[in-house]
LOLUM-496633 format. One line per 10 residues: number of its first residue (from 0); their letters; for each residue x negated, y, z negated of N, C-alpha, C, CB. Coordinates in steps of 0.1 Angstrom, whole numbers, padded with zeros to 4 digits. Glycine has a CB too. Layout:
NUM	A	X:Y:Z:X:Y:Z:X:Y:Z:X:Y:Z ~ ...
END
This chain:
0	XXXXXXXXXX	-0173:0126:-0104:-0159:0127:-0103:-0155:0137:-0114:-0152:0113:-0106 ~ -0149:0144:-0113:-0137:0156:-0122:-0131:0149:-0132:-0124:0163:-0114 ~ -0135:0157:-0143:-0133:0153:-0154:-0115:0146:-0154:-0137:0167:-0165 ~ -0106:0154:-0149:-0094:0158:-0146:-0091:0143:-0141:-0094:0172:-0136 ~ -0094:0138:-0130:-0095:0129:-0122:-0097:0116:-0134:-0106:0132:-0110 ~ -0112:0113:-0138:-0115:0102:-0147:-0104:0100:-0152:-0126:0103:-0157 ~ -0096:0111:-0165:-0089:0114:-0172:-0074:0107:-0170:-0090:0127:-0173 ~ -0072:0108:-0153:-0060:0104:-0150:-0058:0090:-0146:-0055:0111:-0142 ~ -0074:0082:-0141:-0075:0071:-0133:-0075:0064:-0150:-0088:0070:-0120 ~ -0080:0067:-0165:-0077:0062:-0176:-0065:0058:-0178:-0080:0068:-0185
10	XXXXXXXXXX	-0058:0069:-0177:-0041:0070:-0181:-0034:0060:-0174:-0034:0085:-0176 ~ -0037:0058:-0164:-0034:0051:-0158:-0036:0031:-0158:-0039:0059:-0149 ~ -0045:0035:-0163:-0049:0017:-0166:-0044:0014:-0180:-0068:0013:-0166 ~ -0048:0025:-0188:-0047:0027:-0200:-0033:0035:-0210:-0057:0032:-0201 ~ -0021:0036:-0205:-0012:0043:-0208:-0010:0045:-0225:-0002:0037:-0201 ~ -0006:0058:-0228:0001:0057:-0241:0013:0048:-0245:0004:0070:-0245 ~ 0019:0047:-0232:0034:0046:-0235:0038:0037:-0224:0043:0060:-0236 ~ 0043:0025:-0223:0051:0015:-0209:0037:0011:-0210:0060:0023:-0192 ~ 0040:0005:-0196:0028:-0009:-0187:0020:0001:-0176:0040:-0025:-0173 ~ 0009:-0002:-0175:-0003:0006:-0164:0005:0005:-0154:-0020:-0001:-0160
20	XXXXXXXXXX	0003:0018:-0146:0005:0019:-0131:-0004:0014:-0123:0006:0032:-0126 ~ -0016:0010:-0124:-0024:0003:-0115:-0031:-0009:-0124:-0036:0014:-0108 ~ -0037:-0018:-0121:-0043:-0033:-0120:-0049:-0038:-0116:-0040:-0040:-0117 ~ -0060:-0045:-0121:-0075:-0044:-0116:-0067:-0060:-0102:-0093:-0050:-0134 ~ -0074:-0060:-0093:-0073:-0072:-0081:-0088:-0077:-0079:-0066:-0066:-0065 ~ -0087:-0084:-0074:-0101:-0091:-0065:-0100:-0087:-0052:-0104:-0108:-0064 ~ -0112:-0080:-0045:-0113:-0079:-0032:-0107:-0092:-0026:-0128:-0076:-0028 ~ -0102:-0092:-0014:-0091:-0103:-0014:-0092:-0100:0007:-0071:-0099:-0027 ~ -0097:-0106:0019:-0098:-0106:0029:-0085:-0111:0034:-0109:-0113:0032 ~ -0081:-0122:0028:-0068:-0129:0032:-0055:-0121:0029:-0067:-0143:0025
30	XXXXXXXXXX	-0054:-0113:0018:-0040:-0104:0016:-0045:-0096:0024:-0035:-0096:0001 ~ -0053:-0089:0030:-0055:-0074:0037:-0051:-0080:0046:-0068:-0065:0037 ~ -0057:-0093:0051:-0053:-0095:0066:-0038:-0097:0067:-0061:-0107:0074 ~ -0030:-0103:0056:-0014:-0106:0057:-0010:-0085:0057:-0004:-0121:0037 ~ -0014:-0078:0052:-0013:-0066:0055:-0011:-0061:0067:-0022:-0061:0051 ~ -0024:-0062:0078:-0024:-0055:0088:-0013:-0063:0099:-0040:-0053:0091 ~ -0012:-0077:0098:-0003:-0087:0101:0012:-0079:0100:-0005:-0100:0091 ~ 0014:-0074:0086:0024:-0064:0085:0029:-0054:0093:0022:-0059:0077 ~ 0018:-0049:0094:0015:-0034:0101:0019:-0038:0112:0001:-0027:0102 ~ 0014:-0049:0116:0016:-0050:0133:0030:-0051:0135:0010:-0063:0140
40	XXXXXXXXXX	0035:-0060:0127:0048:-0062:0127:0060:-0050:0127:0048:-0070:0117 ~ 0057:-0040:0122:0064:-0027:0121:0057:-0022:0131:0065:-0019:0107 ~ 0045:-0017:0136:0045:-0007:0149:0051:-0018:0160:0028:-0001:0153 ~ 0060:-0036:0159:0062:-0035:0173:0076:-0034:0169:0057:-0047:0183 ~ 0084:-0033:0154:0095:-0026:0155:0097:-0012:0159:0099:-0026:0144 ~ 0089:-0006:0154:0087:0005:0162:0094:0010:0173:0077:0005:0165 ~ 0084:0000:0182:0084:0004:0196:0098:0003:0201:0074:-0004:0205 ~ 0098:-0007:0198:0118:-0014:0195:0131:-0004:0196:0121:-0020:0177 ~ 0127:0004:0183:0136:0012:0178:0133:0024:0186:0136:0013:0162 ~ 0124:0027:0190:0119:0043:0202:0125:0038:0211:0102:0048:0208
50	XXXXXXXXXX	0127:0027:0221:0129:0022:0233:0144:0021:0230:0121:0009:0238 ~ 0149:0023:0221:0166:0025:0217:0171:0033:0214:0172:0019:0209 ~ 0166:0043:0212:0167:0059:0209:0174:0059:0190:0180:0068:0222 ~ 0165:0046:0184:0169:0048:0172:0157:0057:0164:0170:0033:0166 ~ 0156:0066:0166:0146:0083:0162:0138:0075:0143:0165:0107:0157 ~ 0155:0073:0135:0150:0077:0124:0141:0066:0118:0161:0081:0116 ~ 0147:0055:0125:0146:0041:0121:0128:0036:0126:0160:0032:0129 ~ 0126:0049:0137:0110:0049:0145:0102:0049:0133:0105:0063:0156 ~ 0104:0063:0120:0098:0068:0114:0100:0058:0104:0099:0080:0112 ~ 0107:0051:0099:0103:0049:0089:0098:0033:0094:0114:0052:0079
60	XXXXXXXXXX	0098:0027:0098:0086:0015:0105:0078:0022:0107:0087:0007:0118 ~ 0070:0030:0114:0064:0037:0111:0052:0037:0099:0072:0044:0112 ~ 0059:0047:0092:0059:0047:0076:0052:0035:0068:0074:0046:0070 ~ 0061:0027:0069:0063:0012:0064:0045:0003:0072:0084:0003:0073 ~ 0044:0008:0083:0027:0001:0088:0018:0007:0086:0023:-0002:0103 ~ 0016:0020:0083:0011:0030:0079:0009:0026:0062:0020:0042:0082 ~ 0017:0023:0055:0019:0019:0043:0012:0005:0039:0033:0019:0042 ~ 0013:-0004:0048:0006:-0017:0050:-0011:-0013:0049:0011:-0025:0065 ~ -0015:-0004:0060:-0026:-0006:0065:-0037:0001:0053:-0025:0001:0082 ~ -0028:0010:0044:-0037:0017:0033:-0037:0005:0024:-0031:0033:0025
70	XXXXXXXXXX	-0025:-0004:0024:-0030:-0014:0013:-0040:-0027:0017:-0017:-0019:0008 ~ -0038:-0024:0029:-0052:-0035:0034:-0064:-0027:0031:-0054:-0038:0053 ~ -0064:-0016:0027:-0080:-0008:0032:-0083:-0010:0015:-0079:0015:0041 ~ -0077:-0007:0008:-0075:-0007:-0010:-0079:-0023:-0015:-0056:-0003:-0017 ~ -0078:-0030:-0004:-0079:-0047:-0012:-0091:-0047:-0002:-0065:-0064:-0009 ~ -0093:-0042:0007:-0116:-0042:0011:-0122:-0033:0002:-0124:-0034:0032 ~ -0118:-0021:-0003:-0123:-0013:-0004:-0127:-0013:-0019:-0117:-0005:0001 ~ -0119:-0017:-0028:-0118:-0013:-0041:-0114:-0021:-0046:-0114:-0004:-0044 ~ -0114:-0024:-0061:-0111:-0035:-0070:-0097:-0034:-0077:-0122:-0035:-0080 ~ -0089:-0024:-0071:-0078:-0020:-0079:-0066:-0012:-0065:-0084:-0008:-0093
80	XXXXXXXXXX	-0054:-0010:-0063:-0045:-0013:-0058:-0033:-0006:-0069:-0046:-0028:-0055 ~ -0023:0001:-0062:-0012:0005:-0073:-0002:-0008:-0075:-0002:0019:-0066 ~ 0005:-0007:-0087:0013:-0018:-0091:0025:-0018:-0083:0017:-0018:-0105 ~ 0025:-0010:-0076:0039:-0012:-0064:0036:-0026:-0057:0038:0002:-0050 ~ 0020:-0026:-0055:0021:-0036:-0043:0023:-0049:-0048:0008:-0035:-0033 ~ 0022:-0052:-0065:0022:-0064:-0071:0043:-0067:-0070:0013:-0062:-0090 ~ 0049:-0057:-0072:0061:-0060:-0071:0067:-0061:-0057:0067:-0053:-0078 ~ 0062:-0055:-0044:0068:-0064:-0029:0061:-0075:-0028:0066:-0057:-0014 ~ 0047:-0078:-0031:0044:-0092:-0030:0054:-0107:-0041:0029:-0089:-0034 ~ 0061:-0098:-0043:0070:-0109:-0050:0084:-0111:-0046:0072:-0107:-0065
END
């Protein structure tokens, strides 16, 4: 990994200044699956909002399962997750 990279994934756990942007998690099957459960749930808003000619409201459900499905892939994948996702889980 690039020096550049290590440097920032420190900074990040490790800040000079405020609270870390990321946080160590436990691989966790059961949140990823309430994740893709998510996901599902916004691509069938989705479909909803296309079949109504609501355009903007497509993209951002959209967005929003898209957004789910990387945080399912981050709780199989890896031991750590951004702190965003500790504050919608609340």
């Amino acid at each position: 990994m690039p020096k550049d990279v290590e440097r920032t994934l420190r900074e990040c756990f490790h800040p000079k200044e405020g609270k870390p942007n990321l946080r160590k998690v436990p691989l966790s099957t059961e949140r990823a699956r309430q994740h893709i459960d998510k996901a599902h749930s916004n691509l069938r808003a989705m479909k909803l909002m296309f079949d109504n000619d609501l355009f903007d409201w497509t993209i951002i459900c959209g967005y929003y399962a898209m957004y789910h499905v990387v945080l399912a892939s981050l709780l199989l994948a890896s031991d750590f997750v951004l702190k965003i996702e500790e504050v919608l889980a609340q």
